[in-house]
Phi, psi and omega in degrees: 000122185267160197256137188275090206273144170261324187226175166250027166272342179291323159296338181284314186253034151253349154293322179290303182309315200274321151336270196312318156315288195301329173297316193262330136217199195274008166225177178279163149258199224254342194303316165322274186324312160286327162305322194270324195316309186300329158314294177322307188309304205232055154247184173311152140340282201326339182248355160303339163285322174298317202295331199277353169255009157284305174329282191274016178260004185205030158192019160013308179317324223271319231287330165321334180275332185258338176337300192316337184255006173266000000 
């Protein structure tokens, strides 16, 4: 069941995660990326929006995995 951000500290720290994935390597693996996705799917806009201007201000690299849901 993907988790459902409420605020934007639950956006925050999926943000911390996807950092934290790419400093040891070079891609998400795919359980991330399916996990975010379901996020997007079922979440507010507002954080959905928030998440997709966190992405590119402090992991750009990640924003290729997600295209597909804005």
């Amino acid at each position: 069941m993907p988790y459902t951000w409420k605020t934007k500290i639950d956006v925050d720290e999926t943000i911390v995660v996807i950092m934290s994935v790419l400093d040891k390597h070079p891609d998400l693996p795919n359980w991330l990326i399916v996990t975010i996705i379901g996020s997007i799917s079922g979440s507010d806009k507002k954080m959905v929006k928030y998440f997709f201007n966190e992405v590119e201000k402090h992991a750009p690299s990640a924003l290729k995995y997600f295209e597909s849901t804005q």
